[in-house]
N, C-alpha and C positions, 0 to 999 in steps of 0.2 A: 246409636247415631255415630257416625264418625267422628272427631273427635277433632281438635287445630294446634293441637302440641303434638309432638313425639309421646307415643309411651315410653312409662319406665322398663329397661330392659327386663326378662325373667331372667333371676339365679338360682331360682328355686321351686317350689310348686306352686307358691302361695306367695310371692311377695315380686311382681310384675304388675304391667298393665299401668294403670292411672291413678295418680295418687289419690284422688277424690273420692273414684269408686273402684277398690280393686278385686280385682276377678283371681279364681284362682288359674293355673293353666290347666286343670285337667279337672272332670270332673268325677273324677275318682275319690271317694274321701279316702285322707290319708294313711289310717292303718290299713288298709287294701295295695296305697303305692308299689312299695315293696314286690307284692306277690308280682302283679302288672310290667315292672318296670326292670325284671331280674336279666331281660337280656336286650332292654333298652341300651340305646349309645350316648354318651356325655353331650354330645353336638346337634341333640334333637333342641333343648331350648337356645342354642345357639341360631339353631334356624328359625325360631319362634322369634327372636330379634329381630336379626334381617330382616322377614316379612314385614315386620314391621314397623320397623324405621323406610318401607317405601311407602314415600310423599304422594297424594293423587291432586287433581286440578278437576273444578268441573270441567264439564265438554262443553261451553255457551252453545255453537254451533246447536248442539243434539237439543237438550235442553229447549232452545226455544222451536226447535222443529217439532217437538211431541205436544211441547203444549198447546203448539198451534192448530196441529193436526186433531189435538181431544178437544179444544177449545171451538173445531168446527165440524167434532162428531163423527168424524171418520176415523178406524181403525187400519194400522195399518203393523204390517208385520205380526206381532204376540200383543202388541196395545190393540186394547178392544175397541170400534165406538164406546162413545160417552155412554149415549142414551142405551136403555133395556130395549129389548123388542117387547112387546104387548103380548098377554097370550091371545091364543087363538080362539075364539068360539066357534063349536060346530054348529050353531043354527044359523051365524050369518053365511056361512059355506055351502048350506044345504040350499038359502035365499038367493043365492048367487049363483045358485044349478050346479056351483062344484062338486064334482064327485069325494070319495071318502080317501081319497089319494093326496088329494090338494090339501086335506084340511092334517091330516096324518102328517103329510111334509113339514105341513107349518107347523106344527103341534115338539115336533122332534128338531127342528130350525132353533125353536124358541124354549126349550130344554136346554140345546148346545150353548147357546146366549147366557143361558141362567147359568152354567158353569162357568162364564166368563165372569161371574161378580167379584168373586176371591181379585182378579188380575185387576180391573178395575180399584178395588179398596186399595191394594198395593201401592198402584199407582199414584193414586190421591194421597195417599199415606207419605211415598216419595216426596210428592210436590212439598207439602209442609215441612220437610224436613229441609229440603233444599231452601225451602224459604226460611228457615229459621237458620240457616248457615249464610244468609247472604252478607256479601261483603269481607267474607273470611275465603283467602285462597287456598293454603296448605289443607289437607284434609289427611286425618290417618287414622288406621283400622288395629284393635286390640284383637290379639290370636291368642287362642287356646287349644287343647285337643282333648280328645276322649280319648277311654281307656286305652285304646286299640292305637294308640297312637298318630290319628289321621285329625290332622289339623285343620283348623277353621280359624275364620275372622268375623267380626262382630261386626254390626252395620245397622243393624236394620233395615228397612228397604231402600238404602240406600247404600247399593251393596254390588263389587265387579266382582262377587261367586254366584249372583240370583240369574234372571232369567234376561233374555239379550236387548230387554229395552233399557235395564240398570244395567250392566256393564255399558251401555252405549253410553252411558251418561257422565262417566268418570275416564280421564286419562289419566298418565303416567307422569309426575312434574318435570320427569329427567327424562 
C-alpha cells in the first residue's frame, strides 16, 4: 500500500524505507552485495531517495469515473465489465439452427473474458485499498531494486508502474 509519510531515506542496503516495516533495498542477500555491486555507482541510493520523497494525490476526477463506469457494467479501455460472460452451451446453438461457427465464436469470446478475471480482482483489490486511504492526501511509494540494479516501487495495486487504469488513478502533488 502506499504509504502518508515520507520514507526514511536509504544509506545503506538495509536500513531505509519505513520505520514500521522496513524493507531492505535490494533483494540480494548481503554476502552476494559485494560480488553484484563492484562497479555499481555511490548515486544509485541517492536516486532511491528522490523517487521517493515524490508526493502523489488521488486523481477524484478518474476515480469516481471508473467506478461509475464498473458500478454500471461497462468496460471501458483495460477495465473490464463487472459481470463474467456465461459460458456457452453447444445444444442451445444447435436449438437455435446456429451452425458450429456461432457457437465456436462464443466459446473463444468467453475464454478471452475468463482471461479478464486477474484485471477484474486488481481492480477490486484497488477500490479497497483506495477506500482504506480515504481522507489521507499525501500518498508515497517505498523503492527498491534488484540485483541487476533496476528499480521498483512498492504499492500494491495501487500503483503509477501497473497498468493504465492505476496510473490514471494517481497524480503528481507538485
Amino acid at each position: 500500500m502506499p504509504m502518508i509519510t515520507p520514507p526514511k531515506d536509504w544509506s545503506g542496503l538495509t536500513d531505509g524505507g519505513y520505520l514500521s516495516c522496513l524493507t531492505a533495498c535490494s533483494s540480494v542477500p548481503p554476502e552476494r552485495w559485494k560480488h553484484f555491486t563492484r562497479k555499481a555507482h555511490p548515486c544509485v541510493l541517492g536516486a532511491l531517495n528522490i523517487l521517493q520523497r515524490q508526493c502523489f494525490i488521488r486523481n477524484e476526477p478518474q476515480l469516481s469515473l471508473q467506478k461509475e463506469v464498473w458500478d454500471l457494467g461497462f468496460g471501458v479501455g483495460s477495465l473490464p465489465p463487472r459481470e463474467r460472460m456465461e459460458k456457452p452451451v453447444d445444444q442451445e446453438f444447435k436449438e437455435k439452427g446456429l451452425g458450429p461457427t456461432a457457437y465456436w465464436s462464443a466459446h473463444y469470446a468467453w475464454k478471452a473474458d475468463r482471461r479478464l478475471n486477474s484485471a477484474r480482482t486488481k481492480f477490486i483489490h484497488a477500490q479497497v485499498g483506495w477506500s482504506r486511504l480515504e481522507g489521507w492526501e499525501d500518498l508515497y511509494f517505498v523503492w527498491f531494486m534488484d540485483y541487476r540494479g533496476r528499480m521498483y516501487q512498492r504499492g500494491s495495486h495501487i500503483n503509477y508502474l501497473g497498468g493504465e487504469v492505476f496510473r490514471t488513478q494517481l497524480d503528481f502533488a507538485q
